[in-house]
Biopython code that builds the backbone (N, CA, C, O; Angstrom):
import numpy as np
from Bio.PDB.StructureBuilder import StructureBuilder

atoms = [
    (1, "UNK", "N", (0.850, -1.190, 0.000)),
    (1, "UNK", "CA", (0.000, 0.000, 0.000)),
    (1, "UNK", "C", (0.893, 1.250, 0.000)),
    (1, "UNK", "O", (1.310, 1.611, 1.100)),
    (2, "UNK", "N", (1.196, 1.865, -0.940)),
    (2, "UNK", "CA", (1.727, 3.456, -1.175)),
    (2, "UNK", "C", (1.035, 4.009, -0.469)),
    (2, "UNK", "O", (-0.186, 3.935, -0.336)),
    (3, "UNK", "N", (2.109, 4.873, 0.258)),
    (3, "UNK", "CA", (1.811, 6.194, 1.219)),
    (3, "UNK", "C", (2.496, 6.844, 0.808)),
    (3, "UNK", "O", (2.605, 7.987, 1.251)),
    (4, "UNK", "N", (0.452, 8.414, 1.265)),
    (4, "UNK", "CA", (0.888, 9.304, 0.178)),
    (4, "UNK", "C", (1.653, 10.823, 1.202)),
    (4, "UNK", "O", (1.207, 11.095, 2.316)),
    (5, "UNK", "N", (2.453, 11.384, 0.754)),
    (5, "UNK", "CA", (3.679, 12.466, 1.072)),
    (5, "UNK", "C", (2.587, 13.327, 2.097)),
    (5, "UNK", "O", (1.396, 13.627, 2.024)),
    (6, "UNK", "N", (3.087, 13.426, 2.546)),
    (6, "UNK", "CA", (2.210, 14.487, 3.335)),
    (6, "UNK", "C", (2.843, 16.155, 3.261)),
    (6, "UNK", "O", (3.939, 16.712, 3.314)),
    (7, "UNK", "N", (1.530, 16.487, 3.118)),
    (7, "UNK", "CA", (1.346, 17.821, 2.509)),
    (7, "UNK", "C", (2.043, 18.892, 3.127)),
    (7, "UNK", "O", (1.100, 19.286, 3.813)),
    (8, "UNK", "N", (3.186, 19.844, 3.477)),
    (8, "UNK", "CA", (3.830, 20.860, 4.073)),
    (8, "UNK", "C", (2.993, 21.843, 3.605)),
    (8, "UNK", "O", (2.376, 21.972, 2.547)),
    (9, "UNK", "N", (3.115, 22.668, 4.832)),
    (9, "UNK", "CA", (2.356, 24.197, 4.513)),
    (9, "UNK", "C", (3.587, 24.830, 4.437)),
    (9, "UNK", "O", (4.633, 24.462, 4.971)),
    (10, "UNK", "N", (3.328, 26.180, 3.474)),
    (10, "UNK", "CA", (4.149, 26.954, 2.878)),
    (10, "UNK", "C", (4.891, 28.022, 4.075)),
    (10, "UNK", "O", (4.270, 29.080, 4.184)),
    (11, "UNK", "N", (5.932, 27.918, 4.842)),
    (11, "UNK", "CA", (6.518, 28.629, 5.417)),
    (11, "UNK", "C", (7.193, 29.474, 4.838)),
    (11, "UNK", "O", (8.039, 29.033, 4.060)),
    (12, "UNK", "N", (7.103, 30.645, 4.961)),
    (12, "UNK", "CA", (8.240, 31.797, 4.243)),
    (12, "UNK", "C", (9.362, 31.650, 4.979)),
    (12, "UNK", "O", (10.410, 31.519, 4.346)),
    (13, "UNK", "N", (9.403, 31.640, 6.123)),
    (13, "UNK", "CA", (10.932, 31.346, 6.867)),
    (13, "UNK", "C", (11.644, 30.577, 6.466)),
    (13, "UNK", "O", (12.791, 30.987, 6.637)),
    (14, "UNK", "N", (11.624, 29.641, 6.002)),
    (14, "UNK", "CA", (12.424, 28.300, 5.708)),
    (14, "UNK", "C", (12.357, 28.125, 3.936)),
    (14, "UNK", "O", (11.337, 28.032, 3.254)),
    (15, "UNK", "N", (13.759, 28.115, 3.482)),
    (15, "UNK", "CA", (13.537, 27.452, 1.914)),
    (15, "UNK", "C", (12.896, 27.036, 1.735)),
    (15, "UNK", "O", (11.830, 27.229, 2.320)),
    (16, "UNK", "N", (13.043, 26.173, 0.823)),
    (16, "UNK", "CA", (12.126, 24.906, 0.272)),
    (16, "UNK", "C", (13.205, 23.307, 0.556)),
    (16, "UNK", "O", (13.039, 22.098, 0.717)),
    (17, "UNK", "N", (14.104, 24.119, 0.492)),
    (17, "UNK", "CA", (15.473, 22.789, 0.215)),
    (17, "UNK", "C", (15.724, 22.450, 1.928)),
    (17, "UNK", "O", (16.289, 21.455, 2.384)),
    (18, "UNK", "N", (15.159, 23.526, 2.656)),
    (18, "UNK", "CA", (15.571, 23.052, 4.206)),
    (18, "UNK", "C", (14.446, 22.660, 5.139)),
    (18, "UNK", "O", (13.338, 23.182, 5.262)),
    (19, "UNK", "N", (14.940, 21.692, 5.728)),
    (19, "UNK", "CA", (13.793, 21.034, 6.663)),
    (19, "UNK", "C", (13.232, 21.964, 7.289)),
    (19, "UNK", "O", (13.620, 23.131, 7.224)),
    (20, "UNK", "N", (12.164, 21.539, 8.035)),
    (20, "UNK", "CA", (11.370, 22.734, 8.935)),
    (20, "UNK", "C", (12.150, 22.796, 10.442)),
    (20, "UNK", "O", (12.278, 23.758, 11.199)),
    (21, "UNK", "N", (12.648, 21.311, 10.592)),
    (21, "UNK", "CA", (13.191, 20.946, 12.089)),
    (21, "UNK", "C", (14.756, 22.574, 12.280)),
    (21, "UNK", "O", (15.076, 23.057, 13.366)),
    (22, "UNK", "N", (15.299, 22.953, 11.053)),
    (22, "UNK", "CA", (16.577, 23.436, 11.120)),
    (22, "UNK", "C", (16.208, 24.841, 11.195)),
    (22, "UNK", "O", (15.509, 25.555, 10.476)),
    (23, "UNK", "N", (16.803, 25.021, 12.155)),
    (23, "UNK", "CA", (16.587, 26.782, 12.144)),
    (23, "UNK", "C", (17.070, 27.756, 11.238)),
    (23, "UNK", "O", (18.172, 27.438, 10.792)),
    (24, "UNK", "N", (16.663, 28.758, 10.840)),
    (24, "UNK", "CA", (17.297, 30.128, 10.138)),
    (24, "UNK", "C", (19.139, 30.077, 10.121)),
    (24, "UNK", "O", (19.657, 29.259, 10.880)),
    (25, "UNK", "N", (19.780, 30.691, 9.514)),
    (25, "UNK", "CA", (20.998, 30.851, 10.167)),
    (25, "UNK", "C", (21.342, 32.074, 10.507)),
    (25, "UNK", "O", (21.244, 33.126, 9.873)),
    (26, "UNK", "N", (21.834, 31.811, 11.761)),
    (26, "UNK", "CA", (21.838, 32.921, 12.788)),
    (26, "UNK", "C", (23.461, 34.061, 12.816)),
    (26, "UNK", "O", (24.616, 33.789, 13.140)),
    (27, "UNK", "N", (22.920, 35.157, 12.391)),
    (27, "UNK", "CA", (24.245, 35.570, 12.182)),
    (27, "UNK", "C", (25.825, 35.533, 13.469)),
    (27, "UNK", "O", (25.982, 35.482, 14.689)),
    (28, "UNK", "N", (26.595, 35.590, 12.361)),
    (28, "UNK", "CA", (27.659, 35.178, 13.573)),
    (28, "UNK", "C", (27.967, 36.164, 14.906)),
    (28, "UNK", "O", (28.047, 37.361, 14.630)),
    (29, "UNK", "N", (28.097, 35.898, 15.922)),
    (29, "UNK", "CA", (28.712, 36.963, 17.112)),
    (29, "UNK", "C", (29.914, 37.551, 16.785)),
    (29, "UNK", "O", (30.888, 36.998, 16.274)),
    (30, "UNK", "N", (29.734, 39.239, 17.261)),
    (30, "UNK", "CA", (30.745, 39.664, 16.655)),
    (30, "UNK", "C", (31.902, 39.145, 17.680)),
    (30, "UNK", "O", (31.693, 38.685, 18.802)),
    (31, "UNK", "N", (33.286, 39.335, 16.991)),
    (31, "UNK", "CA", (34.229, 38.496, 17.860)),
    (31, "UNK", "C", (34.606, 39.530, 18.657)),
    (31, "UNK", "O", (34.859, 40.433, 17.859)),
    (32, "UNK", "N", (34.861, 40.079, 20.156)),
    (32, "UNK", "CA", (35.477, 40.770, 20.725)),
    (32, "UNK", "C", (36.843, 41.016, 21.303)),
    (32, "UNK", "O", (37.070, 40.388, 22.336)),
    (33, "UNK", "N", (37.782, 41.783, 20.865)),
    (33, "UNK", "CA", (39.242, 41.905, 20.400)),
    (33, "UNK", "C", (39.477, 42.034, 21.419)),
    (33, "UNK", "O", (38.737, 42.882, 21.916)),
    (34, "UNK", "N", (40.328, 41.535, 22.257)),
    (34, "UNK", "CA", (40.640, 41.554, 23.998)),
    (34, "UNK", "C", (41.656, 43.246, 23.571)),
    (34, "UNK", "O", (42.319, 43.612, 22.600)),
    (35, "UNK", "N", (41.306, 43.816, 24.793)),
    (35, "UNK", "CA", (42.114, 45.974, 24.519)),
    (35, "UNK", "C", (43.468, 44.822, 25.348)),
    (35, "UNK", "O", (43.279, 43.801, 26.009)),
    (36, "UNK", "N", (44.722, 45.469, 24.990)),
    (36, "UNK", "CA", (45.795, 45.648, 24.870)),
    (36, "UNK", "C", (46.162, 45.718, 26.383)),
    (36, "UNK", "O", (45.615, 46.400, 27.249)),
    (37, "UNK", "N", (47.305, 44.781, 26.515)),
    (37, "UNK", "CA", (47.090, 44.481, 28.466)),
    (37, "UNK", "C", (48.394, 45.180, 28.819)),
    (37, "UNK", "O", (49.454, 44.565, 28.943)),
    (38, "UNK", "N", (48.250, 46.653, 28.994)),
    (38, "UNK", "CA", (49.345, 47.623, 29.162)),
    (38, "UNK", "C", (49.626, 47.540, 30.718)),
    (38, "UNK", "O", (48.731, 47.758, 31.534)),
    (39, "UNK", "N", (50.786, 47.246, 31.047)),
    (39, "UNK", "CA", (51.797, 46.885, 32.036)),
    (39, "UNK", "C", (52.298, 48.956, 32.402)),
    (39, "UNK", "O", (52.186, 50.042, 31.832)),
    (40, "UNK", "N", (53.013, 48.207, 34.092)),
    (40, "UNK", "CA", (53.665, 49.695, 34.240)),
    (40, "UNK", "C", (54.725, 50.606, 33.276)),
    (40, "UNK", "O", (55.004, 51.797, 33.137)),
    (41, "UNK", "N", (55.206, 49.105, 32.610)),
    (41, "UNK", "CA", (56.761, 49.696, 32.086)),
    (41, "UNK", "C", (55.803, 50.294, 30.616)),
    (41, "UNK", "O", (56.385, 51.323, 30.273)),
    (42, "UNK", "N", (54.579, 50.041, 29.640)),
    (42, "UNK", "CA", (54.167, 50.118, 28.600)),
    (42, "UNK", "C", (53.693, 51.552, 28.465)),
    (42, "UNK", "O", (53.740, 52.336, 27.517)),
    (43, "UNK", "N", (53.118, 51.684, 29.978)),
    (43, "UNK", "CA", (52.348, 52.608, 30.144)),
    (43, "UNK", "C", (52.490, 54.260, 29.750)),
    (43, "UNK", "O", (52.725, 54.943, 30.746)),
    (44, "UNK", "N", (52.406, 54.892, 28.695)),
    (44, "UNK", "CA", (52.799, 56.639, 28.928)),
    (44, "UNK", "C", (53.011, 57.559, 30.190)),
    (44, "UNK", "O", (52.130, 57.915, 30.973)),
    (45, "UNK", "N", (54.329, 57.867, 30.235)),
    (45, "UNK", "CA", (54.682, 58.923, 31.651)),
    (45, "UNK", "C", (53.830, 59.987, 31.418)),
    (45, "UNK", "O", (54.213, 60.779, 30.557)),
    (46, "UNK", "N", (52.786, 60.209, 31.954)),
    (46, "UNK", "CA", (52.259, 61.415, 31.740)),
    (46, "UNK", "C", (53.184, 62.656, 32.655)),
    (46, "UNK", "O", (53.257, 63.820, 32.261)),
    (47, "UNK", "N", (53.810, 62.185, 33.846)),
    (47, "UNK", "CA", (54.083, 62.726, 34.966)),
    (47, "UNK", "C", (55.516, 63.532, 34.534)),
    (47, "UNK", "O", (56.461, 62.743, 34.509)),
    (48, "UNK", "N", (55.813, 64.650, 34.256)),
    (48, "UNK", "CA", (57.138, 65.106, 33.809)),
    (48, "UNK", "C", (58.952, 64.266, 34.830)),
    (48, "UNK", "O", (58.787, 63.680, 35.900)),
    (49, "UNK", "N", (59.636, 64.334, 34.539)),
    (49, "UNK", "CA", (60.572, 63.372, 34.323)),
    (49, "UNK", "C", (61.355, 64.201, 35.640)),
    (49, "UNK", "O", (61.112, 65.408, 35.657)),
    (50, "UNK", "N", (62.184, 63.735, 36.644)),
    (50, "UNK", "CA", (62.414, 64.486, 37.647)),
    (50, "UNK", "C", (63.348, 65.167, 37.076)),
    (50, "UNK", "O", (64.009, 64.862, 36.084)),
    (51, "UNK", "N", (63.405, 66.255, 37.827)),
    (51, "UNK", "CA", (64.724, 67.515, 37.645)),
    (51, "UNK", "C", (64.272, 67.896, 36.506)),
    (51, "UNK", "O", (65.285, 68.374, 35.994)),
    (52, "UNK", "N", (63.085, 68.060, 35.439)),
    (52, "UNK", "CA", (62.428, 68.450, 34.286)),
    (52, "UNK", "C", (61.476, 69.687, 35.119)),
    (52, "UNK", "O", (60.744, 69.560, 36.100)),
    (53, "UNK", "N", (61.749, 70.690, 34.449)),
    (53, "UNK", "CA", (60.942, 72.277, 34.665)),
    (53, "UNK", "C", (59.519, 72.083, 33.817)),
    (53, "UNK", "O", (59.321, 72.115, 32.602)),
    (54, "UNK", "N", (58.741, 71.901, 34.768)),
    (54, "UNK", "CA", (57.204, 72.133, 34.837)),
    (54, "UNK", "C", (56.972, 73.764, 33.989)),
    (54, "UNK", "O", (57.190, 74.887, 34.444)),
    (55, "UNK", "N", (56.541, 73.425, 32.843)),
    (55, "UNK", "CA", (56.149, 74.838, 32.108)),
    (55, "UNK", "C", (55.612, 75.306, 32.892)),
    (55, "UNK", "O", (55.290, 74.757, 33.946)),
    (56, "UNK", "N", (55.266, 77.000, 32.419)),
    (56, "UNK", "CA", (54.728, 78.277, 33.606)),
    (56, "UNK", "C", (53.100, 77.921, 33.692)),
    (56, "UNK", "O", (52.198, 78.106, 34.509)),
    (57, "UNK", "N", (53.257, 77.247, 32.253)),
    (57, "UNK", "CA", (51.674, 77.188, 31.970)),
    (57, "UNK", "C", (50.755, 76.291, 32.543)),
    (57, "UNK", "O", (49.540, 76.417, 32.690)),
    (58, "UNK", "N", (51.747, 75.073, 32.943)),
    (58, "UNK", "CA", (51.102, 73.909, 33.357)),
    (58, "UNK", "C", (51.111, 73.821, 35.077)),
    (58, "UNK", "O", (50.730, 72.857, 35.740)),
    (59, "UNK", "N", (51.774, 75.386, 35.702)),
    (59, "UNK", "CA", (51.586, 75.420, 37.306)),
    (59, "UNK", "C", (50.324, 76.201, 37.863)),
    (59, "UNK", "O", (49.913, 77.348, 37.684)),
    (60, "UNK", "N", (49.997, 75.422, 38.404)),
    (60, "UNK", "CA", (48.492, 76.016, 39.308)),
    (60, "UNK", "C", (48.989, 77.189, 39.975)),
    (60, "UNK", "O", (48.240, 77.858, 40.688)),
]
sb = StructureBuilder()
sb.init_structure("model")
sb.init_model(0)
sb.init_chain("A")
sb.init_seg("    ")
for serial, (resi, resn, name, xyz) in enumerate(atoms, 1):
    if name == "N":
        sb.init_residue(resn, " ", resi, " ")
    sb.init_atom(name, np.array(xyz, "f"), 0.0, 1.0, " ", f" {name:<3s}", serial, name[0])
structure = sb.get_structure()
C-alpha cells in the first residue's frame, strides 16, 4: 500500500530545500578583540621626568 507524502504548509521562513526541524541561520557573534594588556613599564609617563621644569603654563 503506497503512502501518500504528506502535505507541508508553505513557510516563508524556511527554503524549500531546508527542513522545517533546522533553524534560520543565525548571524555570527561579533568576535570581541581583547584591549591591549598595558603593564607599568608600557604605560605613557604622563608625569614630567624628575629635575624636568614644569612649564609656567602647566603650574596652578
Amino acid at each position: 500500500m503506497p503512502t501518500t507524502p504528506i502535505p507541508k504548509p508553505n513557510d516563508p521562513e524556511f527554503p524549500p530545500d531546508m527542513p522545517p526541524d533546522v533553524p534560520p541561520d543565525l548571524p555570527e557573534p561579533p568576535i570581541e578583540e581583547p584591549e591591549p594588556n598595558v603593564g607599568p613599564d608600557e604605560a605613557p609617563d604622563i608625569s614630567p621626568l624628575p629635575g624636568e621644569e614644569i612649564p609656567q603654563r602647566m603650574r596652578n
